[in-house]
mmCIF entry with sequence, helices, sheets and N, C-alpha, C, O atoms, coordinates in Angstrom:
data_MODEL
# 
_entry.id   MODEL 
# 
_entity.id                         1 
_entity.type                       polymer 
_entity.pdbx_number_of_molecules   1 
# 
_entity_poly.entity_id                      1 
_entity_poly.type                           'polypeptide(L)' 
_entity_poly.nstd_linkage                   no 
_entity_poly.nstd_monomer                   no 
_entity_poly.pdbx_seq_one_letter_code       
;(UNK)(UNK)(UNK)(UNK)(UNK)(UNK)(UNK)(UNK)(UNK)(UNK)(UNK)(UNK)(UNK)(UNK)(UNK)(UNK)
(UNK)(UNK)(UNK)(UNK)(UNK)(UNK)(UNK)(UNK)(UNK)(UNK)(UNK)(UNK)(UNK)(UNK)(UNK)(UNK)
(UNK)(UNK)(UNK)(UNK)(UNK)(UNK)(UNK)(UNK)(UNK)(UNK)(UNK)(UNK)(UNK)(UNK)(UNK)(UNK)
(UNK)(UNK)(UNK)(UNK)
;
_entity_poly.pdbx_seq_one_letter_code_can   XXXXXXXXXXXXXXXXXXXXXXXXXXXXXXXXXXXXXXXXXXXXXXXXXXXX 
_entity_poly.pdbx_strand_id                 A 
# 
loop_
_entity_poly_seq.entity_id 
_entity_poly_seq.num 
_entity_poly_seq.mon_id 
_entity_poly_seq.hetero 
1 1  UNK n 
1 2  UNK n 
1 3  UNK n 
1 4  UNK n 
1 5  UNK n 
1 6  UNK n 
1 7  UNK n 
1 8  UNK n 
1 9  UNK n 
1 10 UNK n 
1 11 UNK n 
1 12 UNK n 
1 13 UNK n 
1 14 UNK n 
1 15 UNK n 
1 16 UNK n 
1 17 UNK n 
1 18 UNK n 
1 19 UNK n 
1 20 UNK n 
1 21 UNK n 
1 22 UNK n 
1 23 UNK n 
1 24 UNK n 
1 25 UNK n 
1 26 UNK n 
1 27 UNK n 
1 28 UNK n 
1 29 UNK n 
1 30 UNK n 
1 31 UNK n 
1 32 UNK n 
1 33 UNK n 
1 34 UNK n 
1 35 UNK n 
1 36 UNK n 
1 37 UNK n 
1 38 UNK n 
1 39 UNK n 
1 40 UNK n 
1 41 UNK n 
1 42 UNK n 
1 43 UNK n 
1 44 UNK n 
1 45 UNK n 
1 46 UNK n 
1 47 UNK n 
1 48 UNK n 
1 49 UNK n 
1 50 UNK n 
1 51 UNK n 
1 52 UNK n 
# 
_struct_asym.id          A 
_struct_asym.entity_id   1 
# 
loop_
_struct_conf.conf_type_id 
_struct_conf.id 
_struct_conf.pdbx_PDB_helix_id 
_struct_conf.beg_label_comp_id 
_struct_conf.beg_label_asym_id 
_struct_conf.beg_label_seq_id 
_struct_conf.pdbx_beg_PDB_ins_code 
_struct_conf.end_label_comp_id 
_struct_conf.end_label_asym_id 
_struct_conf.end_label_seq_id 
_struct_conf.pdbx_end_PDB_ins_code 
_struct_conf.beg_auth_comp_id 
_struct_conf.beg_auth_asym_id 
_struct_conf.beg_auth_seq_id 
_struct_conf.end_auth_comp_id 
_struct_conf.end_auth_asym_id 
_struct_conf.end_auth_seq_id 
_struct_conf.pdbx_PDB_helix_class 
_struct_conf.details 
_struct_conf.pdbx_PDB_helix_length 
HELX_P HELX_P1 AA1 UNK A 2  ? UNK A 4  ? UNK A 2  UNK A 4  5 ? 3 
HELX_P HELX_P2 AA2 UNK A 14 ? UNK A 19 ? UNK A 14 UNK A 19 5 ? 6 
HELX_P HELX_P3 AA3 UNK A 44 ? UNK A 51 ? UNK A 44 UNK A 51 1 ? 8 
# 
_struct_conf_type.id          HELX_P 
_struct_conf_type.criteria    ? 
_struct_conf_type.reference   ? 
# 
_struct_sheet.id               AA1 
_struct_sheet.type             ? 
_struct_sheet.number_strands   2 
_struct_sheet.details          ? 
# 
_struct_sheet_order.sheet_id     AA1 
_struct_sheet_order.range_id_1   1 
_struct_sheet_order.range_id_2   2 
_struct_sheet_order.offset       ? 
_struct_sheet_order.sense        anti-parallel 
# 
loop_
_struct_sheet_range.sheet_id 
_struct_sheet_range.id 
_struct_sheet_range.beg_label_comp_id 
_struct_sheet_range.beg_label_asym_id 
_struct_sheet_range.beg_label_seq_id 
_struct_sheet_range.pdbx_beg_PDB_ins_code 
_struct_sheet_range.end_label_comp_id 
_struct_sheet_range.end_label_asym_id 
_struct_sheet_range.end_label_seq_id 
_struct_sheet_range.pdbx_end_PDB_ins_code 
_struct_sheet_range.beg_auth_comp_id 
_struct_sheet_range.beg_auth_asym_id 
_struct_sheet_range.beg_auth_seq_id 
_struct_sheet_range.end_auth_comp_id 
_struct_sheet_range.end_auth_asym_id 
_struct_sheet_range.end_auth_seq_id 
AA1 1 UNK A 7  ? UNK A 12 ? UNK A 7  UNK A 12 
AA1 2 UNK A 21 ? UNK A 25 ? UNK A 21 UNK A 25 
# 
loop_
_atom_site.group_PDB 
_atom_site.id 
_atom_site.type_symbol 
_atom_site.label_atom_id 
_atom_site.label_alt_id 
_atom_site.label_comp_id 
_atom_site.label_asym_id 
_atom_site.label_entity_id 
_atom_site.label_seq_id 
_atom_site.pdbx_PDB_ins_code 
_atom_site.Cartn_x 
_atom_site.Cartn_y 
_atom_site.Cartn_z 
_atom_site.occupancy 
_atom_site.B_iso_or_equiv 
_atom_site.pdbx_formal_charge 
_atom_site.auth_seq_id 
_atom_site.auth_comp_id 
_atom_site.auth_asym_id 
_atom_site.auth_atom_id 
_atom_site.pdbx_PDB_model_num 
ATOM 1   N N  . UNK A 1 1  ? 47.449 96.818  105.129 1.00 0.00 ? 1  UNK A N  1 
ATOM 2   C CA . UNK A 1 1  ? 48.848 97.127  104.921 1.00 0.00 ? 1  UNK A CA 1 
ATOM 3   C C  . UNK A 1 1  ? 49.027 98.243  103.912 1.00 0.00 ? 1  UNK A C  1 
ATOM 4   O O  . UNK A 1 1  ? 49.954 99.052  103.947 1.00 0.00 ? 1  UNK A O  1 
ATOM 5   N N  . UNK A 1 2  ? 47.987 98.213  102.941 1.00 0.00 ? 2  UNK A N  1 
ATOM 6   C CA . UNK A 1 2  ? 48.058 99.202  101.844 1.00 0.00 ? 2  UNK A CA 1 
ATOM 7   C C  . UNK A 1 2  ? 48.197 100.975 102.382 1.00 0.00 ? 2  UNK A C  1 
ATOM 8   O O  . UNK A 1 2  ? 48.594 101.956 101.753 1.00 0.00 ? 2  UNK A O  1 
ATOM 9   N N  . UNK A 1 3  ? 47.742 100.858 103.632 1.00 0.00 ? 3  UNK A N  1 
ATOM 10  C CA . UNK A 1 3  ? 47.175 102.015 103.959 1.00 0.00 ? 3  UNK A CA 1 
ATOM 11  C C  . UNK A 1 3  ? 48.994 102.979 104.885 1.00 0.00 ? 3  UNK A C  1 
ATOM 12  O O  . UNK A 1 3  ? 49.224 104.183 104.999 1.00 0.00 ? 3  UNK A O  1 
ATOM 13  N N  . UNK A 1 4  ? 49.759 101.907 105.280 1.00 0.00 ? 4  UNK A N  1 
ATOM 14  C CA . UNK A 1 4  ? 50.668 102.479 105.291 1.00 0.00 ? 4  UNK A CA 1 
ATOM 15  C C  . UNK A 1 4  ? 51.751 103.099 104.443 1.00 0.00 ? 4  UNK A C  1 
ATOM 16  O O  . UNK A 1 4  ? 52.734 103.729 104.835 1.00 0.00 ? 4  UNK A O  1 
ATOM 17  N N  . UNK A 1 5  ? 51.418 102.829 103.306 1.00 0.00 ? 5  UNK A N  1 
ATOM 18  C CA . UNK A 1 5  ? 51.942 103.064 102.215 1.00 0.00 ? 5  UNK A CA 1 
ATOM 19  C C  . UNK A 1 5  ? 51.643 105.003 102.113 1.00 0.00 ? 5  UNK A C  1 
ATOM 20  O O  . UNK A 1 5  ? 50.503 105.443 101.958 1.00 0.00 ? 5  UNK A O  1 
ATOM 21  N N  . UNK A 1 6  ? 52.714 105.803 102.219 1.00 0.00 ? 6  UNK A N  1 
ATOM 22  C CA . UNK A 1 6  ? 52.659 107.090 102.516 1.00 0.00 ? 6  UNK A CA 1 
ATOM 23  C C  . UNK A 1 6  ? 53.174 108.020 100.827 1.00 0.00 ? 6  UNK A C  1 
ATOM 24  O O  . UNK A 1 6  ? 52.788 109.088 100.352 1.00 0.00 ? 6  UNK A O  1 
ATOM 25  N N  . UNK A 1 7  ? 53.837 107.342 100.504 1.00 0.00 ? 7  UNK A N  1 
ATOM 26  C CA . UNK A 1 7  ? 54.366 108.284 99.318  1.00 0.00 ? 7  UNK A CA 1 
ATOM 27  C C  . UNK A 1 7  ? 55.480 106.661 98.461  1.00 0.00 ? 7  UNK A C  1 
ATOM 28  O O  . UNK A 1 7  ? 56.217 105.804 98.950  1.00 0.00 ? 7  UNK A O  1 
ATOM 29  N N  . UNK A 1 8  ? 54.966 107.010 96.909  1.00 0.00 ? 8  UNK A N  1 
ATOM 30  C CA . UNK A 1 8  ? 55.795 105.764 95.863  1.00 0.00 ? 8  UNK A CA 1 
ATOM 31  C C  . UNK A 1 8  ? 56.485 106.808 94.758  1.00 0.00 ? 8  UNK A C  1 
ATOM 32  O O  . UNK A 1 8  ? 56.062 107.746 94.082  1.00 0.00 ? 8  UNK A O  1 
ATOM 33  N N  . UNK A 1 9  ? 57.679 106.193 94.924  1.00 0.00 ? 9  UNK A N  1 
ATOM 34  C CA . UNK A 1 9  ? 58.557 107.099 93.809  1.00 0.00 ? 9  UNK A CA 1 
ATOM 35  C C  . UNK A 1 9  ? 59.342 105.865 93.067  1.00 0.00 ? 9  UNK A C  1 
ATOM 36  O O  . UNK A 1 9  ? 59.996 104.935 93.540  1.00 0.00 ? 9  UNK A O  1 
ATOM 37  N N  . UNK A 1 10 ? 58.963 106.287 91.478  1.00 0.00 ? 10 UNK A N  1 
ATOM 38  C CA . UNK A 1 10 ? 59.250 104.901 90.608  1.00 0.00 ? 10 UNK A CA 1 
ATOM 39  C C  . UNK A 1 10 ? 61.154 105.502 90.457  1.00 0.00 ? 10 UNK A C  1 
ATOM 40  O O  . UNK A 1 10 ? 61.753 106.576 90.415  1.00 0.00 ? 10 UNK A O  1 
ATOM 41  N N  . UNK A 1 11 ? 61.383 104.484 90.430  1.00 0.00 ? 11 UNK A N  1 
ATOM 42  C CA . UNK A 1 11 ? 63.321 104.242 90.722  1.00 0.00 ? 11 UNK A CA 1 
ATOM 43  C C  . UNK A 1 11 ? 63.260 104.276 89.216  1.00 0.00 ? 11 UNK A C  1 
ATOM 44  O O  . UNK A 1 11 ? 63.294 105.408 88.734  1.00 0.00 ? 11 UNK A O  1 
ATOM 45  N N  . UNK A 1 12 ? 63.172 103.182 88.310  1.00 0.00 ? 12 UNK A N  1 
ATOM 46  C CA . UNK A 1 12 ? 64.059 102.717 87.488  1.00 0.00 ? 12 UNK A CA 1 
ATOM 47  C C  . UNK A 1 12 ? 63.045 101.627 86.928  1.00 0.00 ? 12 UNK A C  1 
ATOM 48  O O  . UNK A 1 12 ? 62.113 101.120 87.552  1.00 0.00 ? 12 UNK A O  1 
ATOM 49  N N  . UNK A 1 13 ? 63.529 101.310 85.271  1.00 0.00 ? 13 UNK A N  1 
ATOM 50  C CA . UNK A 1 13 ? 62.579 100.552 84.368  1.00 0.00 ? 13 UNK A CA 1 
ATOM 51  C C  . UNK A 1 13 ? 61.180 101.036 84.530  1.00 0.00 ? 13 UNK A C  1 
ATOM 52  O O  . UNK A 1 13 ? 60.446 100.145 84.956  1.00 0.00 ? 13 UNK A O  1 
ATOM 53  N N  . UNK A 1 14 ? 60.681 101.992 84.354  1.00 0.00 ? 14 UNK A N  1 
ATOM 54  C CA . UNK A 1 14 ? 59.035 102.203 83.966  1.00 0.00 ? 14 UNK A CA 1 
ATOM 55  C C  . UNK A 1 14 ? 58.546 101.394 83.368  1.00 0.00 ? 14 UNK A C  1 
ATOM 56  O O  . UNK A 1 14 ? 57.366 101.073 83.512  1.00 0.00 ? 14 UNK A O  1 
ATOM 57  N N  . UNK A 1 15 ? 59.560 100.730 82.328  1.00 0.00 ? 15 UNK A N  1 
ATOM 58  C CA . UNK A 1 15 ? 58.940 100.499 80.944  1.00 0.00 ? 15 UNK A CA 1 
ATOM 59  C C  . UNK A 1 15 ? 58.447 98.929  81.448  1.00 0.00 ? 15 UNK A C  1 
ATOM 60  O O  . UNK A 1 15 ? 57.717 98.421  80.597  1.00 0.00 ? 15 UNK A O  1 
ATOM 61  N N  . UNK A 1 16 ? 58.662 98.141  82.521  1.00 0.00 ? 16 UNK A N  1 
ATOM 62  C CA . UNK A 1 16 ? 58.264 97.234  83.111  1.00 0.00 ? 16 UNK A CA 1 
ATOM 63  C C  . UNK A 1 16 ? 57.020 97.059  83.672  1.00 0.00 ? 16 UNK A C  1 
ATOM 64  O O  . UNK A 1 16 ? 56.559 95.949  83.937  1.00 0.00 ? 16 UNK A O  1 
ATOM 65  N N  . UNK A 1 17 ? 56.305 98.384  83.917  1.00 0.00 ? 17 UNK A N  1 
ATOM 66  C CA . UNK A 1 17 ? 54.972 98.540  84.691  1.00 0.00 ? 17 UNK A CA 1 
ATOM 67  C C  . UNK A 1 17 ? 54.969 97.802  86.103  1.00 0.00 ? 17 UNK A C  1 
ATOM 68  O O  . UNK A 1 17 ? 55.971 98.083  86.760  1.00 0.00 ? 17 UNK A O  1 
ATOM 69  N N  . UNK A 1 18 ? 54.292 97.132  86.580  1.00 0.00 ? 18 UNK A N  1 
ATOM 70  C CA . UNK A 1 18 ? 54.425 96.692  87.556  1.00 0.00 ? 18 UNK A CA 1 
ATOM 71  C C  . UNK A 1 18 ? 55.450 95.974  88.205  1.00 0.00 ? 18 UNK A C  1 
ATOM 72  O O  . UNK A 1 18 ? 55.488 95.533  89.354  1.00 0.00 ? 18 UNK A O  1 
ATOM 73  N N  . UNK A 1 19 ? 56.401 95.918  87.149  1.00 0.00 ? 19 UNK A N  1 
ATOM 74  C CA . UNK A 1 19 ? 57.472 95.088  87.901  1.00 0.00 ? 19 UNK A CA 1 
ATOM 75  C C  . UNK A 1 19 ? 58.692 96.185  87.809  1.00 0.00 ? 19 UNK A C  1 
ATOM 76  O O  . UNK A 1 19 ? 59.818 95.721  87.987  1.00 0.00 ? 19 UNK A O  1 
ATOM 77  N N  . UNK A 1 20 ? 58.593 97.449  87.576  1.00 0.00 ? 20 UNK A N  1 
ATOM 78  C CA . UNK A 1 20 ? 59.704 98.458  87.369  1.00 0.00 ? 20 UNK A CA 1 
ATOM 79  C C  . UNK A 1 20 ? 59.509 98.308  89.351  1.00 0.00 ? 20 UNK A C  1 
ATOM 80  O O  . UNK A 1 20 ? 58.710 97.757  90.109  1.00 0.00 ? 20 UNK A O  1 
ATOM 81  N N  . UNK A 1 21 ? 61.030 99.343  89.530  1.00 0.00 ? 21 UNK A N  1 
ATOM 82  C CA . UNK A 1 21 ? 61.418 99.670  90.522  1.00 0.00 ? 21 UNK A CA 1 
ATOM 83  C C  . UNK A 1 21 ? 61.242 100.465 91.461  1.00 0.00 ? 21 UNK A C  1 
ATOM 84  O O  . UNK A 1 21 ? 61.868 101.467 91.119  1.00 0.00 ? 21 UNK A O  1 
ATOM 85  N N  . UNK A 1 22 ? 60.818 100.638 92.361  1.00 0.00 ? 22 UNK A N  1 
ATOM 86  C CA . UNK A 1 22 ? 60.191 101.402 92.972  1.00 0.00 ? 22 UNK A CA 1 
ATOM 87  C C  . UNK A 1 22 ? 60.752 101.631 94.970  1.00 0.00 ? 22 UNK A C  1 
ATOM 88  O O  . UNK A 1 22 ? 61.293 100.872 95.774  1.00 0.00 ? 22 UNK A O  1 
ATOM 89  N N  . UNK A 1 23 ? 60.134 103.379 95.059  1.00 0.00 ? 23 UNK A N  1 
ATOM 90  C CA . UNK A 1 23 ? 60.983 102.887 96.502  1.00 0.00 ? 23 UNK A CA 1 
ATOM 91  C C  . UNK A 1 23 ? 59.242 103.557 97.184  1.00 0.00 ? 23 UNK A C  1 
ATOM 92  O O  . UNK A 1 23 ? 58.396 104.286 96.665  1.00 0.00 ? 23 UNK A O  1 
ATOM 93  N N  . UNK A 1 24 ? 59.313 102.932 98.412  1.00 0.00 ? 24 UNK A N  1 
ATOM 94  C CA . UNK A 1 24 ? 58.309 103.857 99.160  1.00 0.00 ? 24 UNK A CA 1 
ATOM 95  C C  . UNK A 1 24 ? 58.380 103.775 100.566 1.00 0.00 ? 24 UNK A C  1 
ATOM 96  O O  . UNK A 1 24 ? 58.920 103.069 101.417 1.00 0.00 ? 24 UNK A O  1 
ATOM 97  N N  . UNK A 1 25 ? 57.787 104.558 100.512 1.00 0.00 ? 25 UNK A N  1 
ATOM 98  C CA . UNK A 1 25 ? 57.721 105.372 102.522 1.00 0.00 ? 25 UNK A CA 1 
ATOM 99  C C  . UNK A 1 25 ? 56.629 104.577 102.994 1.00 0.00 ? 25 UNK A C  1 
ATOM 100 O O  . UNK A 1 25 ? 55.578 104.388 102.381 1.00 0.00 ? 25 UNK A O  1 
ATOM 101 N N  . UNK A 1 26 ? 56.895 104.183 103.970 1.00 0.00 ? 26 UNK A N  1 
ATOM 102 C CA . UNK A 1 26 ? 55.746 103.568 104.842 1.00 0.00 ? 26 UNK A CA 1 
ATOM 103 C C  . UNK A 1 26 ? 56.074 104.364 106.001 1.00 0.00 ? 26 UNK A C  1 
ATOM 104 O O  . UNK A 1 26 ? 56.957 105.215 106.100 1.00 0.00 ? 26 UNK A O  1 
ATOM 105 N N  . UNK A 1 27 ? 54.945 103.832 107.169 1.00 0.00 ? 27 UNK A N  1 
ATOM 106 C CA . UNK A 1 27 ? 54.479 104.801 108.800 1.00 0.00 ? 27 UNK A CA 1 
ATOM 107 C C  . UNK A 1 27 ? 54.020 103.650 109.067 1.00 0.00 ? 27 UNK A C  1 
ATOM 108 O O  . UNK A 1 27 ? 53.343 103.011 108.261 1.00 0.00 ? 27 UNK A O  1 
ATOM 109 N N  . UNK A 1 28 ? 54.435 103.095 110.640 1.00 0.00 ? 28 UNK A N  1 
ATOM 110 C CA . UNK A 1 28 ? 53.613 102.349 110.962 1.00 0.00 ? 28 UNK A CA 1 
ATOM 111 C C  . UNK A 1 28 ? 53.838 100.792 110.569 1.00 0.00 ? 28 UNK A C  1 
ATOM 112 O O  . UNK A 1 28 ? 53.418 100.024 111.434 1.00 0.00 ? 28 UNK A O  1 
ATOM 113 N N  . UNK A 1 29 ? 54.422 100.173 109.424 1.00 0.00 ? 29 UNK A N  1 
ATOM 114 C CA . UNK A 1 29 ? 54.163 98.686  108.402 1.00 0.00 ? 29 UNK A CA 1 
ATOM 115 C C  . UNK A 1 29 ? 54.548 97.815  109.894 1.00 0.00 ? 29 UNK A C  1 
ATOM 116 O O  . UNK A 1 29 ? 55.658 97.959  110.407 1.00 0.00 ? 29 UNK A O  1 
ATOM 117 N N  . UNK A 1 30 ? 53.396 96.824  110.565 1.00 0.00 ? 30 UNK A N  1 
ATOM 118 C CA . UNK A 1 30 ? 53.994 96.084  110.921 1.00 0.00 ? 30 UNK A CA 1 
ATOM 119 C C  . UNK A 1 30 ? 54.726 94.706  110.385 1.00 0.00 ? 30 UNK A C  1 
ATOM 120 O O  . UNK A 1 30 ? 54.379 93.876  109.545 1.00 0.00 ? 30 UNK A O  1 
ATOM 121 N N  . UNK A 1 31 ? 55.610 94.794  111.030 1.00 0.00 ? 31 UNK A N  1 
ATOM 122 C CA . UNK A 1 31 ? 56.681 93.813  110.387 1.00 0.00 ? 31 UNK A CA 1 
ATOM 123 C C  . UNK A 1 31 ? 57.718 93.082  111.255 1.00 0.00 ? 31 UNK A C  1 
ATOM 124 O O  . UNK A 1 31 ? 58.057 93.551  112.341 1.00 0.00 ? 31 UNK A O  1 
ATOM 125 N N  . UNK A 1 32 ? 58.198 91.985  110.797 1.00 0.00 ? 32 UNK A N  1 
ATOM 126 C CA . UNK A 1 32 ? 59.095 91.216  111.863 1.00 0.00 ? 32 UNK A CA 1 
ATOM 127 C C  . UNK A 1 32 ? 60.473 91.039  111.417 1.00 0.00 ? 32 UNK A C  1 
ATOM 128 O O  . UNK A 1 32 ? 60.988 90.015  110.969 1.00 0.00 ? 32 UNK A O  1 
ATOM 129 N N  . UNK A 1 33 ? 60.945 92.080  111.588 1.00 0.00 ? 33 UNK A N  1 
ATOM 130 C CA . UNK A 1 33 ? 62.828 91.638  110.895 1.00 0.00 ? 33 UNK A CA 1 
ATOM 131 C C  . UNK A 1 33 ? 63.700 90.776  111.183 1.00 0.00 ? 33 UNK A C  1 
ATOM 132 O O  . UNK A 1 33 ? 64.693 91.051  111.857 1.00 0.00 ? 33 UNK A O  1 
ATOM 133 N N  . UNK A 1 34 ? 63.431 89.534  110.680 1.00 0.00 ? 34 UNK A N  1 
ATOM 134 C CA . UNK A 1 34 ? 65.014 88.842  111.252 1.00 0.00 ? 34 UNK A CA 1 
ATOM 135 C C  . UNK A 1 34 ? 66.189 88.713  110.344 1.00 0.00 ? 34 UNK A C  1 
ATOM 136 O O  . UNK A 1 34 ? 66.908 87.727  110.505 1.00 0.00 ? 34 UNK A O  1 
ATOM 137 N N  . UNK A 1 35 ? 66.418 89.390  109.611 1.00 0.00 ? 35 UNK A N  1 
ATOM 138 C CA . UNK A 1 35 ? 68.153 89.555  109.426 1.00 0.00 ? 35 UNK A CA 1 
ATOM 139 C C  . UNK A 1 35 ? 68.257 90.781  109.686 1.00 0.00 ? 35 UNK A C  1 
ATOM 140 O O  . UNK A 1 35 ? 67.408 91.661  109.552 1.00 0.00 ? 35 UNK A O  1 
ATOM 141 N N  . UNK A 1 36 ? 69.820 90.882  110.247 1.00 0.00 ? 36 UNK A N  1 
ATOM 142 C CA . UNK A 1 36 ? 70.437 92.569  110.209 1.00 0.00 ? 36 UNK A CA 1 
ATOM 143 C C  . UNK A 1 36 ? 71.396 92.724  109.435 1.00 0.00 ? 36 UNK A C  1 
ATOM 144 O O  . UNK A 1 36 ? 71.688 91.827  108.644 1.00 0.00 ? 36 UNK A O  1 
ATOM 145 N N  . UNK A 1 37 ? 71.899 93.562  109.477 1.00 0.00 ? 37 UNK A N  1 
ATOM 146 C CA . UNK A 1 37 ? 73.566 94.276  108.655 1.00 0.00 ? 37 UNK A CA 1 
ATOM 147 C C  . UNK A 1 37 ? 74.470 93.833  109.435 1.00 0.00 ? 37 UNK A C  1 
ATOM 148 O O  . UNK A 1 37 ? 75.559 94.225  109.015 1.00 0.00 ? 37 UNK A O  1 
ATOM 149 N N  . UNK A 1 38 ? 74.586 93.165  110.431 1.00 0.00 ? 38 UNK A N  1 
ATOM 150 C CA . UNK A 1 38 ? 75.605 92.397  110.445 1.00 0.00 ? 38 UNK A CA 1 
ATOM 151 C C  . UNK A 1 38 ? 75.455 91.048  110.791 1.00 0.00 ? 38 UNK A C  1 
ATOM 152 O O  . UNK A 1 38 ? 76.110 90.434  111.632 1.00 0.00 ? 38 UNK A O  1 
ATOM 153 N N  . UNK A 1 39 ? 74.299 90.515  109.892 1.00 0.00 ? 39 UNK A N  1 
ATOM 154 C CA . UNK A 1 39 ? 74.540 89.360  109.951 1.00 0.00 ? 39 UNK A CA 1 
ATOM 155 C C  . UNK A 1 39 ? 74.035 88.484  110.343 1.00 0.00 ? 39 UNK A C  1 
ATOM 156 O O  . UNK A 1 39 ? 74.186 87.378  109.823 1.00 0.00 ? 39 UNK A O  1 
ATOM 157 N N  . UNK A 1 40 ? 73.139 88.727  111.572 1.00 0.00 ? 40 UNK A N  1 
ATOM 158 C CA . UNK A 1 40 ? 72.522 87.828  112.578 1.00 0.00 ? 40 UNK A CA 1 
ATOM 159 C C  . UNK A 1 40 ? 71.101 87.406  111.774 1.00 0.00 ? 40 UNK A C  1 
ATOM 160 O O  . UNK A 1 40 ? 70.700 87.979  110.761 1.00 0.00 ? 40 UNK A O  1 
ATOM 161 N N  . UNK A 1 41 ? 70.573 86.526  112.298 1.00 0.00 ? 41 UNK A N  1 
ATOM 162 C CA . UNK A 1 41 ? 69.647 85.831  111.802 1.00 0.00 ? 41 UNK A CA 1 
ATOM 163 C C  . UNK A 1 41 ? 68.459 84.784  112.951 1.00 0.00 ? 41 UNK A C  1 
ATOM 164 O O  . UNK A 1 41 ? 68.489 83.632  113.385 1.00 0.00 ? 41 UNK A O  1 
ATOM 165 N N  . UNK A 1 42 ? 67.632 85.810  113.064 1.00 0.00 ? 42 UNK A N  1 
ATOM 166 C CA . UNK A 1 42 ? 66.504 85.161  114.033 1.00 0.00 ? 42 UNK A CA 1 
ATOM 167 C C  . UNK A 1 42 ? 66.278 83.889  114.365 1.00 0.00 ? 42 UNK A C  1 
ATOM 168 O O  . UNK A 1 42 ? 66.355 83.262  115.421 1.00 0.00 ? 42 UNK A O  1 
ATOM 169 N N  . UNK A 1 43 ? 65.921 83.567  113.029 1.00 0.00 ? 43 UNK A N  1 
ATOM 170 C CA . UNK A 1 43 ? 65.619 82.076  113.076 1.00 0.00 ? 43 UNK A CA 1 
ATOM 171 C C  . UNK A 1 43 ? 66.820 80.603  113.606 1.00 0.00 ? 43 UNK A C  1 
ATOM 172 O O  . UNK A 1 43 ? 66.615 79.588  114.272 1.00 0.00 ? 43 UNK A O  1 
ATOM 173 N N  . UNK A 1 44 ? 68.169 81.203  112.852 1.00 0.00 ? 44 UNK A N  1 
ATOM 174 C CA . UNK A 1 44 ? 68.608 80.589  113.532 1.00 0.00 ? 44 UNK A CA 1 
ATOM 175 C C  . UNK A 1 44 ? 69.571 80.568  115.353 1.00 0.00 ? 44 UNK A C  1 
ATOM 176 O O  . UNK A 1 44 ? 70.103 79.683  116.024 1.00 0.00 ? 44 UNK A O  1 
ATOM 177 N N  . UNK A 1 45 ? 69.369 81.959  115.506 1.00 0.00 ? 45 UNK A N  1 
ATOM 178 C CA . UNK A 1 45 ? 69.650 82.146  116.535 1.00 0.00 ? 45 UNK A CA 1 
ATOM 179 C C  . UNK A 1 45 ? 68.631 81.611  117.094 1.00 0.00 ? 45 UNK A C  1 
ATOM 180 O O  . UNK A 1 45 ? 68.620 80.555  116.462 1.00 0.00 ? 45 UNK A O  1 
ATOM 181 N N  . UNK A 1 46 ? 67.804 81.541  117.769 1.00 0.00 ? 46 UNK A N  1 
ATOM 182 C CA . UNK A 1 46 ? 66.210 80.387  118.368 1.00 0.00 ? 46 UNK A CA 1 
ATOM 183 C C  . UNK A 1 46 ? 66.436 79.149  118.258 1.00 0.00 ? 46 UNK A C  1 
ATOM 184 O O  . UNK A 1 46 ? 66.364 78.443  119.263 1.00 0.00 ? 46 UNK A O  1 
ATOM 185 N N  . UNK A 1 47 ? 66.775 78.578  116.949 1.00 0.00 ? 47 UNK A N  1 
ATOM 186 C CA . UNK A 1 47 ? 66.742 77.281  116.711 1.00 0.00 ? 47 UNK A CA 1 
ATOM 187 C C  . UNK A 1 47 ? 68.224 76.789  117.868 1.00 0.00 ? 47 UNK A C  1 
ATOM 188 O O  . UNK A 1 47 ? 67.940 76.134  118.871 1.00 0.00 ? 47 UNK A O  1 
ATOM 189 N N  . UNK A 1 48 ? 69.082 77.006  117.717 1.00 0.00 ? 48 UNK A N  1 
ATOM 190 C CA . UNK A 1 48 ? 69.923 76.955  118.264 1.00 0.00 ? 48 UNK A CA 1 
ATOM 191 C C  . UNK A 1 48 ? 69.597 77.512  120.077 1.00 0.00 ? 48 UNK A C  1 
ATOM 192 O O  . UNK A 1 48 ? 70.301 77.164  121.025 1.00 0.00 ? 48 UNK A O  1 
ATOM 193 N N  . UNK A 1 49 ? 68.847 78.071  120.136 1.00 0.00 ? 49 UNK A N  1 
ATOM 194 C CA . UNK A 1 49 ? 68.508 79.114  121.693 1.00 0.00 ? 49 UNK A CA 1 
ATOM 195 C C  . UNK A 1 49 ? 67.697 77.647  122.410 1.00 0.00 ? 49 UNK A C  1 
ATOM 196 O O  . UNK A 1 49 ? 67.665 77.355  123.605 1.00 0.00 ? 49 UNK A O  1 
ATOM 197 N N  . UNK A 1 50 ? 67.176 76.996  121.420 1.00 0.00 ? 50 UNK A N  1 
ATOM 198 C CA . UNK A 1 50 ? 65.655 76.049  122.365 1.00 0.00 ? 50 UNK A CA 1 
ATOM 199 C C  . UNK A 1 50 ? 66.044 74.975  121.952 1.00 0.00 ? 50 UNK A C  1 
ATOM 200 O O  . UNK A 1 50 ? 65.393 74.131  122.567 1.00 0.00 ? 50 UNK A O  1 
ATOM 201 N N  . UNK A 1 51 ? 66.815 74.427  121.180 1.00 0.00 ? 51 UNK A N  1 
ATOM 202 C CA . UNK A 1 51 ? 67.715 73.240  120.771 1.00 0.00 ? 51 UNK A CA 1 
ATOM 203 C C  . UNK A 1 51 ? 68.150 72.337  122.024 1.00 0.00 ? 51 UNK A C  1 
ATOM 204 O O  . UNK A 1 51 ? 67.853 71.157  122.211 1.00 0.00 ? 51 UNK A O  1 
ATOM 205 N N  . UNK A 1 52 ? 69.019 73.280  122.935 1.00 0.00 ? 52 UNK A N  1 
ATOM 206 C CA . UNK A 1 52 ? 70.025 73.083  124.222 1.00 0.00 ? 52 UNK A CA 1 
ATOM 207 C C  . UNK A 1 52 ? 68.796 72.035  125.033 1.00 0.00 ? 52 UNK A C  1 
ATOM 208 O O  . UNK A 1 52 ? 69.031 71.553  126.141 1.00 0.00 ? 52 UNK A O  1 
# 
């Protein structure tokens, strides 16, 4: 996973070290999104889908 990691630009609190803020670019991260921006929610949409 490390390897998608493309470019890290520290945001905010340095002075935290590893726990300051940070944003970065990934390529590639596989990943499984279940919430969106408006709202919906994987898990329980399914639970409810195979429930019936």
């Amino acid at each position: 996973l490390a390897k998608t990691i493309k470019k890290v630009e520290l945001m905010s609190f340095e002075d935290l070290g590893a726990e300051a803020i940070r944003a970065l670019e990934v390529v590639d991260f596989p990943a499984i999104v279940i919430n969106d921006t408006k709202g919906r929610d994987l898990y329980v949409e399914n639970v409810n889908k195979y429930r019936k």
